[in-house]
C-alpha positions in Angstrom: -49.3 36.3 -23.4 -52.0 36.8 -20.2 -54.1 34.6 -22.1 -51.9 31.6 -22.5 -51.1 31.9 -19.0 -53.7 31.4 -17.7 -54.5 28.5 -20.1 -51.2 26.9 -18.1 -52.5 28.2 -14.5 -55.7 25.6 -15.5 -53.2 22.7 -16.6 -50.9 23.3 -13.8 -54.0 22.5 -11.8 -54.9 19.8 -13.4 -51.4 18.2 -13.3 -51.9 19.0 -9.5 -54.1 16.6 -9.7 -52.8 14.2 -11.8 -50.1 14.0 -9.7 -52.4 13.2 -6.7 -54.0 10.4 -8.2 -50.7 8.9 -9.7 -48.9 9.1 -6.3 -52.3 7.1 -4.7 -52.6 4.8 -7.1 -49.2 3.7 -6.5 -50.4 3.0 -2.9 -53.6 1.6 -3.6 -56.3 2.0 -5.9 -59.1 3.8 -3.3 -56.3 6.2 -2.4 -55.9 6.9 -5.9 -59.5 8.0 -6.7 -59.3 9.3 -3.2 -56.6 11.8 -3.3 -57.9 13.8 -6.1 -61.1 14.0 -4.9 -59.8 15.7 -1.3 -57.5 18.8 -3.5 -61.0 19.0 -5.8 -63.5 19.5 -2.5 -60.3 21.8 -1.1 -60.6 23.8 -4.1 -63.9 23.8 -4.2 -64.2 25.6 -0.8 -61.5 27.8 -0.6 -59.7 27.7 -4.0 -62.4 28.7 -6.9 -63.7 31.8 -7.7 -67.0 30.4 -6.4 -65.7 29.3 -3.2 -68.3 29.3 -0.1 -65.3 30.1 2.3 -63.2 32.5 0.1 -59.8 33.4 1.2 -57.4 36.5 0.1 -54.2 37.8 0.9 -52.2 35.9 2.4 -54.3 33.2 3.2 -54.6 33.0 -0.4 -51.5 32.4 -1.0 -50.8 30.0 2.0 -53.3 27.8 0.6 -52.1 28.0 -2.9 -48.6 26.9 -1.8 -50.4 23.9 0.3 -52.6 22.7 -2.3 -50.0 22.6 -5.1 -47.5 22.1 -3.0 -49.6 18.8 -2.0 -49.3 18.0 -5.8 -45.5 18.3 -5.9 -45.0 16.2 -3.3 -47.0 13.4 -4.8 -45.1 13.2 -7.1 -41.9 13.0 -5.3 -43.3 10.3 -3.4 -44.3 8.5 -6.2 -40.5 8.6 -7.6 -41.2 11.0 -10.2 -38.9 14.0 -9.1 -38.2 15.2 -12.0 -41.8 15.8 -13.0 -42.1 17.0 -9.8 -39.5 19.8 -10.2 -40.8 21.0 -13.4 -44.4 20.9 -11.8 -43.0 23.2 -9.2 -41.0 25.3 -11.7 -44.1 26.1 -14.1 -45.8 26.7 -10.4 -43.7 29.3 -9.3 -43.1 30.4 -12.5 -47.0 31.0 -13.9 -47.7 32.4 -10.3 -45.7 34.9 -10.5 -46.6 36.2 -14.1 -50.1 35.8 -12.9 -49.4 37.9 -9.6 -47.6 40.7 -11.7 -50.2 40.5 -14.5 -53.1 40.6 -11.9 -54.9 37.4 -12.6 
């Protein structure tokens, strides 16, 4: 069960952003290619277990909520709120099991 979720921690971050890229290219196609790109670098420097400026605690989790948030609300910009409530469902829900389980 701690193995499959964090199999849907990894797709819930790449629907994250999916759904950062479908909300820009419903605006335009630069802001589409765009938009996925800016979470990625985010993640890149604060996010990832490699990340050159690591944060913990509650900073952690502050940016957690932010950067999936960010992907949430893409999507109800983009008209898709029902995708975007089960995007924040499996959210809250796989963080938590993660936070319990220690992952």
């Amino acid at each position: 069960m701690k193995a499959a979720n964090l199999g849907v921690l990894f797709l819930i971050e790449l629907g994250a952003l999916a759904s950062a890229a479908y909300w820009g290219f419903t605006v335009s196609w630069p802001l589409g290619l765009a938009a996925p790109v800016v979470l990625v670098a985010l993640w890149a420097l604060f996010g990832s277990p490699r990340a050159k400026y690591k944060v913990s605690g509650a900073a952690r989790v502050g940016f957690e909520v932010l950067w999936f948030g960010a992907g949430v609300v893409a999507l109800f910009a983009a008209g898709a709120q029902v995708w975007a409530l089960v995007l924040a469902a499996l959210c809250v829900v796989s963080k938590s099991l993660a936070l319990k389980w220690g992952q």
